[in-house]
N, C-alpha and C positions, 0 to 999 in steps of 0.2 A: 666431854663438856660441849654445850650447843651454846650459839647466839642469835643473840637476838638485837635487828638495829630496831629502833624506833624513831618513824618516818613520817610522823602526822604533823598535828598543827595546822596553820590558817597561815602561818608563815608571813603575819601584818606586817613585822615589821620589814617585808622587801615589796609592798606593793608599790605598783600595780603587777609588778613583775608576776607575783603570784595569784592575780586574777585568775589566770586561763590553766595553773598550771601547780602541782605543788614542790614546794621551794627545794627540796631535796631531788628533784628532776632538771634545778637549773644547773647550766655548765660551772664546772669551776676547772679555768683554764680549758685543757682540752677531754673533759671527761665529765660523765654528770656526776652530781656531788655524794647522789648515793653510794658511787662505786667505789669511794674512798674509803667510807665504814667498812664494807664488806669485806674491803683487800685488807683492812686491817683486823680483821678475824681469820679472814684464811693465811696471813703470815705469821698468827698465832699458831695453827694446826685446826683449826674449827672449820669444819666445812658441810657441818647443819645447821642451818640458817634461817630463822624467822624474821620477814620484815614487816613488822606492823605501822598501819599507815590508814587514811580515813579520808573523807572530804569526797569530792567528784572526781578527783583525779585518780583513785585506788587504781584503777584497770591499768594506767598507764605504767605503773612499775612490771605488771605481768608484761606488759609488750615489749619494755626493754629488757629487764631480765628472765624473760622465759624460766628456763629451768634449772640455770644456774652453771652451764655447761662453762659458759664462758671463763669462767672462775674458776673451776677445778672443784664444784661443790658437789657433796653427795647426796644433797637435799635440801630444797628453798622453800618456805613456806609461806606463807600468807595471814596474818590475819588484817579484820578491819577496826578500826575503832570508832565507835559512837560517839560525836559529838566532842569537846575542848574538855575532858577532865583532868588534864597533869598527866607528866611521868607516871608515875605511880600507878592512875589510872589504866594507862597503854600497858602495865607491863603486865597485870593483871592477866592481861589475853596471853601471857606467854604461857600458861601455868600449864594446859593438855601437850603442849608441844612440850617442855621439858622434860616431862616424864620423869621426877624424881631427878633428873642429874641437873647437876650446877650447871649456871649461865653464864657469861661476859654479853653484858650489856652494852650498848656503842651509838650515844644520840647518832643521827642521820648527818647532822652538821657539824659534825666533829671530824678535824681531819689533821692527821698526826704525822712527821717526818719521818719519825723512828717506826720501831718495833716491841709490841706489847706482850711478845712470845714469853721474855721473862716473869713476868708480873703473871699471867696466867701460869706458867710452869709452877710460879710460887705457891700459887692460890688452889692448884691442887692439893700441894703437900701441905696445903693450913691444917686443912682436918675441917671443913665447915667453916660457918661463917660469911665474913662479905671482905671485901678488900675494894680501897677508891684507889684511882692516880690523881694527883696533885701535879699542880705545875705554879712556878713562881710568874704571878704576874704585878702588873706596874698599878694597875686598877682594881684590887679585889673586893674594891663595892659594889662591883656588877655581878659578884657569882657568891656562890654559896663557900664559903672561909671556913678552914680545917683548924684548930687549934691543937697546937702537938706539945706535949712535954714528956719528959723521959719516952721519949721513942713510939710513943703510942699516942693517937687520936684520942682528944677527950672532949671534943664538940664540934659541932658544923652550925655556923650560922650562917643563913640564907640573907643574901646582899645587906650586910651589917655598915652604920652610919662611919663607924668605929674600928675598920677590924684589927683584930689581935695579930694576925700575921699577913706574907701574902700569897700564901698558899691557896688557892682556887682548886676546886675539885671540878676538876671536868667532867665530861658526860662520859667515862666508860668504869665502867662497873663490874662486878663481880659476886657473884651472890650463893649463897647454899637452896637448897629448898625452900627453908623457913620463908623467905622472902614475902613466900604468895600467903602465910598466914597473916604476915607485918602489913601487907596492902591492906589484907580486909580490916583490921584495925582502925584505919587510918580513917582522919575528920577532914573535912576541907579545909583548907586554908583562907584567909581573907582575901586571896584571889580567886574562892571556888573552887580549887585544884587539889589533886592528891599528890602532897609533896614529895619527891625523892629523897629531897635531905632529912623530911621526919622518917624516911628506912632506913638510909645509913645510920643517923641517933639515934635509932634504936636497935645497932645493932653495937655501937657505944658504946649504949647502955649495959649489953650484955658481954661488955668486954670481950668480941671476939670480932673486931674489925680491923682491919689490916692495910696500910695505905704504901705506896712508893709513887716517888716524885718524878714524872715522866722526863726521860733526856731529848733532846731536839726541841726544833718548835713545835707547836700547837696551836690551832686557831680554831674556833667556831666560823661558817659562814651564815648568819642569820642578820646580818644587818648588811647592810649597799659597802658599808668600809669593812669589815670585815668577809663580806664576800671577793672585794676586791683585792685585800691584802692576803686572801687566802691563794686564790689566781696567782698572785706577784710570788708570792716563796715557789709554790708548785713548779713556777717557770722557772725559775732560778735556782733553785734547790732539789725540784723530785718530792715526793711523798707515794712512800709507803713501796717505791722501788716495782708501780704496775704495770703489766705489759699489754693488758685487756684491752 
């Protein structure tokens, strides 16, 4: 299995911070924030590594992560992305690097306590298909909402007024091949974006999607407070157990 972070974005909502710089390059605690995702694909066993990423700042991820040695990886790749199209969009560019094998997917700003090693071990043995993490949160008007009955996902609504549970699907993912046919399917959203949550609903729909509820905390760092509550656990608690 290979992964892939995705690193782009305009990253508004932390300017000016992300004037000069792109937002998955700023510190969180004592480490930049991209190196969070990555350790938590290399303590899965993944240590082919695509980071797709865009904007002016692209060249500065080569000058921190060079070649990957840092990590233990056996190969870091690159793409760019054109322009603010969505998820969806960016993941599109993984399709030459995968090469037929399945992916774990891992936004840039997503940064986890624990260990994703189970959840990937499982998502080999599915046979295909996609598999999300859930995590219970206190707000899940702001993220896209899993609704579960009899043990199985039977919808994802994208920041619902209403939601059904509070189950949040985070940004890391899980995907068979199929994936890059379900992009090119895809219509823009009323934010102009190619949504991720219309891939996993349609992978739903073909009843072979697979979810587990991640243990430990979980934060995004993409806003000034959740950049900073991301910093506050890391000191106090460790993520992802890195020594880079």
């Amino acid at each position: 299995m290979k992964g892939v972070v995705l690193a782009g974005g305009l990253g508004s909502r932390l300017y000016p911070l992300t004037k000069i710089t792109n937002k998955h390059l700023l510190p969180v605690f004592n480490k930049p924030m991209i190196y969070y995702p990555i350790q938590a694909l290399v303590n899965a066993g993944i240590t082919d590594i695509l980071i797709v990423t865009g904007g002016n700042s692209a060249g500065h991820f080569l000058q921190l992560l060079r070649n990957g040695a840092d990590f233990g990886l056996q190969r870091i790749h690159y793409a760019y992305q054109e322009g603010e199209g969505g998820i969806a969009d960016a993941l599109k560019l993984a399709e030459s690097f995968a090469e037929g094998e399945e992916i774990a997917v891992v936004l840039g700003d997503n940064i986890i306590e624990g260990n994703i090693k189970k959840a990937v071990d499982d998502f080999k043995k599915q046979g295909g298909g996609a598999k999300i993490l859930l995590k219970e949160v206190h707000d899940p008007e702001r993220f896209g909402v899993a609704t579960i009955k009899d043990g199985k996902v039977v919808k994802i609504v994208e920041k619902p007024k209403a939601p059904e549970s509070n189950l949040a699907v985070i940004g890391i993912y899980m995907f068979d091949p199929a994936v890059f046919d379900i992009c090119r399917t895809l219509k823009p959203s009323s934010r102009g974006e190619l949504e991720i949550t219309d891939v996993n609903n349609e992978y739903v729909r073909r009843g072979n999607l697979t979810y587990e509820v991640l243990k430990g905390w979980w934060t995004d760092a993409g806003t000034f407070e959740s950049l900073y509550r991301s910093a506050t656990l890391i000191r106090e608690n460790g993520a992802n157990r890195m020594d880079v």
